[in-house]
N, C-alpha and C positions, 0 to 999 in steps of 0.2 A: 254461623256460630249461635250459643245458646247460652243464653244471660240470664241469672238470678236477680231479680234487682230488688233490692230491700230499701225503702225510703217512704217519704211520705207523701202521702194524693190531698190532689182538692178538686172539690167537684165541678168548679168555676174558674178557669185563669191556666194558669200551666206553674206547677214547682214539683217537687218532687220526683215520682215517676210519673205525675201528671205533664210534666214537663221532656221527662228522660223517654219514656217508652216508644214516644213517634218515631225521633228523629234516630234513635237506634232498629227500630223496625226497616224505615227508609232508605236506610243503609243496608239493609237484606239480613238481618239475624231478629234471631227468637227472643222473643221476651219471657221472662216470669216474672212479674210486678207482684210486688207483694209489700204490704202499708203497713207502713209504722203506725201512721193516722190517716184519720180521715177527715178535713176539716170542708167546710165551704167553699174559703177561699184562703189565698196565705196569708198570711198575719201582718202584712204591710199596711193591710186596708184597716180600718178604722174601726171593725168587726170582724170576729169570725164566729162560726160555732164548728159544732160536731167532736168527735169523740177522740182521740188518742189511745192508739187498739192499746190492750193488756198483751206486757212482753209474753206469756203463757198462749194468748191467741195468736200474734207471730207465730209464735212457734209449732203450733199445732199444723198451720198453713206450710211451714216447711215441710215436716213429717207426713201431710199428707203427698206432697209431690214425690218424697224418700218411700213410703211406701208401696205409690203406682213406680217404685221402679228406675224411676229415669234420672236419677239427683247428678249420675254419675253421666248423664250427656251435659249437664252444663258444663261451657265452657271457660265462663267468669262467674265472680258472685261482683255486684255491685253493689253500695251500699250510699247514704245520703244522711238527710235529715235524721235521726232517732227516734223522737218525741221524748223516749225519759230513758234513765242510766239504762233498767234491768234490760233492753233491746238490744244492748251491747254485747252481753253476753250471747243474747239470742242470737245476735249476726254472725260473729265470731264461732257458736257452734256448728251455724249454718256453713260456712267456709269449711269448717274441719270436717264436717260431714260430705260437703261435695269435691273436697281433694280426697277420702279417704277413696270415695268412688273411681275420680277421678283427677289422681297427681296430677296431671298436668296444667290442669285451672289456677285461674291466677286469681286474685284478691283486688280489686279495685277501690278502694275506698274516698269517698270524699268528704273531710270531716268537719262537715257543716257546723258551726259553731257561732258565727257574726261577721261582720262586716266594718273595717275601716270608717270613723265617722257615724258608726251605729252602735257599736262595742255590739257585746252580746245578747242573745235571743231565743236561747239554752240554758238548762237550770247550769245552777254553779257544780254540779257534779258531774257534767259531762266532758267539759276541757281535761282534767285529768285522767278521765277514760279513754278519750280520744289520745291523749300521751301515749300512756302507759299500756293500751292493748289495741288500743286499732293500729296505731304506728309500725310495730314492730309485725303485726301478721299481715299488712300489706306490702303485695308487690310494687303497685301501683299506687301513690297517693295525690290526692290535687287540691292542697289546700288555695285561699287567695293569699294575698301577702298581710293580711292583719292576722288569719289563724296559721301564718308560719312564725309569726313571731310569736305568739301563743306558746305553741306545741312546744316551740325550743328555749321558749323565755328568753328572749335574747334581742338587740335592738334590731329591726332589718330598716331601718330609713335609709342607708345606704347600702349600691350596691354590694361593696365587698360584704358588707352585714348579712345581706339576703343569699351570699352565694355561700357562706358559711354558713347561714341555719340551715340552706339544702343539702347540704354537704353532712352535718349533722345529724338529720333524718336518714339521710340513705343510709349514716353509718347504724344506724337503729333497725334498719330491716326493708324499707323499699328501695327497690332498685332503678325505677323511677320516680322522679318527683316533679308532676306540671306545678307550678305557682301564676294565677291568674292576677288580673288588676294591682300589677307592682306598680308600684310608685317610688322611685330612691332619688339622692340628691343626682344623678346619674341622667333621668329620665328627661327626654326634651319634652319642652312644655306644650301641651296641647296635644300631648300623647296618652296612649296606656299600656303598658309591656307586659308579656307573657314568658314566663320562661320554664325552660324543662332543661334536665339535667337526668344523665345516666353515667353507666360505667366508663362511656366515650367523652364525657365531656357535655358543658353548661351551653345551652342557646338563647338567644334570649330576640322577641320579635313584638314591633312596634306597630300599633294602630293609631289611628286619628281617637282621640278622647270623645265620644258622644256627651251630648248635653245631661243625661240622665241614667243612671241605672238604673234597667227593667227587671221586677225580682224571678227568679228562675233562670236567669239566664248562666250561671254558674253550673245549673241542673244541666241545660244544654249542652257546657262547654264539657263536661267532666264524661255527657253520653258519647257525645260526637268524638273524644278523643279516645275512647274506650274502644269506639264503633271503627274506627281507623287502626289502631291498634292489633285489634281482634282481625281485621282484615287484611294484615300483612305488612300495613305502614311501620317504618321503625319511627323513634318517638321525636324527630326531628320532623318529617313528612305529617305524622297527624298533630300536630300543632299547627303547623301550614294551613294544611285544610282544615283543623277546626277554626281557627281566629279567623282565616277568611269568611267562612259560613256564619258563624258567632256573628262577628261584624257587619252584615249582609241582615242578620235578622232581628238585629236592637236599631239599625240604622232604617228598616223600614218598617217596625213598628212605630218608631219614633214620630217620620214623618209623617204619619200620618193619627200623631196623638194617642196610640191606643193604649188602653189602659193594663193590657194583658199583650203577653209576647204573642206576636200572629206566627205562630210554628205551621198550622195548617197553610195557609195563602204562600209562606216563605219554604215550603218543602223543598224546593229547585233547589235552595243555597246549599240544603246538605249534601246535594248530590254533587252540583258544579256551580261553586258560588262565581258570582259575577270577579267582585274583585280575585287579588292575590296578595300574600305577604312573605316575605321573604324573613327568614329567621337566622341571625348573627350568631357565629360562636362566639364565645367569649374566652381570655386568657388562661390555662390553668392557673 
């Protein structure tokens, strides 16, 4: 398969599609990486530099891949990080332009926004664009559970809360919805739950809590379930296999302290991670 991927790089560390583009290679489909920005390193560290492309140059970099021809082989567009509002648009027409090619493409979106315990790291005009237009044109959405409770304004600390702001969204326009790093009054302690939800019905699948979040690794989870997706898994099976791999490569970055996800050293997990996880339905 043949992936558009709109998000942002760094030239040091892994976020973005600096983080997304391996481990979906790894899994056997084509990339188009294509940068919101382009910084040093992600903005966790204490410094960054480098520039934040101009949505105008985005775009030009799609239109050139539309005029060799091929826009209409992709078979997703994926999208990430932004860097600023006017990129919204630009993704959005990038989507219209590669269903116009080819309907059958689906929209991936993951509407990077902040972090539970970090709030936001996004100007204030992107939450509402992320609302109001990336929502409703994607198929596929993967917020975590501080930017679902964002999107829907709405409490999710409790399960029932999180399964109705999913429920919410898909009535908005995605037909699936993964929600990473949930946390409800529900969740046994010393865990961290993941759940996805379709037209079949809510799952929801439980990991050991790691000491630390490593940043990118969201980029990961959002490639690897795309990368499963795209490969025939229905959206119960690539949850599976992304949390296990996910799991496998923050737990051995960890160990061994490293400052940046080791995606290269942990390549095996995406293919056949060590562990496994099992993913519960939940009640209508």
């Amino acid at each position: 398969m043949k992936i558009l991927s709109i998000q942002s790089a760094v030239a040091y560390g892994h976020a973005g599609n600096s983080a997304a583009v391996f481990p979906l290679q790894r899994l056997g489909h084509e990339v188009w990486p294509v940068n919101t920005v382009l910084f040093s390193n992600h903005t966790g560290h204490p410094t960054f530099r480098g520039p934040v492309i101009d949505a105008k140059d985005v775009h030009e970099v799609v239109l050139g891949i539309e005029e060799l021809g091929i826009l209409g082989e992709a078979d997703a567009v994926l999208s990430g990080y932004q860097g600023s509002a006017a990129v919204t648009d630009v993704i959005l027409d990038a989507v219209e332009r590669v269903k116009k090619h080819n309907p059958r493409a689906v929209y991936i979106a993951d509407p990077v926004m902040g972090n539970a315990g970090e709030g936001f790291y996004v100007d204030s005009d992107i939450p509402p664009l992320m609302a109001n237009k990336v929502v409703p044109a994607a198929e596929v959405l993967t917020p975590n559970h501080f930017e679902l409770g964002v999107l829907t304004d709405t409490d999710v600390s409790t399960l029932e809360g999180t399964l109705t702001a999913v429920e919410q969204l898909r009535a908005e326009g995605p037909e699936t919805v993964l929600v990473t790093s949930v946390l409800t009054d529900k969740t046994t302690p010393g865990t961290l739950e993941l759940l996805v939800a379709d037209s079949s019905g809510a799952h929801l699948i439980s990991t050991p809590r790691l000491k630390r979040k490593v940043h990118g690794s969201g980029d990961v989870t959002t490639a690897l379930f795309t990368a499963h997706l795209l490969g025939g898994a229905g959206p119960v099976e690539a949850l599976e296999k992304t949390a296990a791999s996910v799991f496998e490569l923050i737990d051995r970055t960890l160990k061994v302290n490293a400052r940046e996800l080791l995606i290269v050293e942990s390549q095996d997990a995406f293919v056949n991670p060590d562990m496994k996880f099992k993913a519960h339905p939940l009640p209508h």
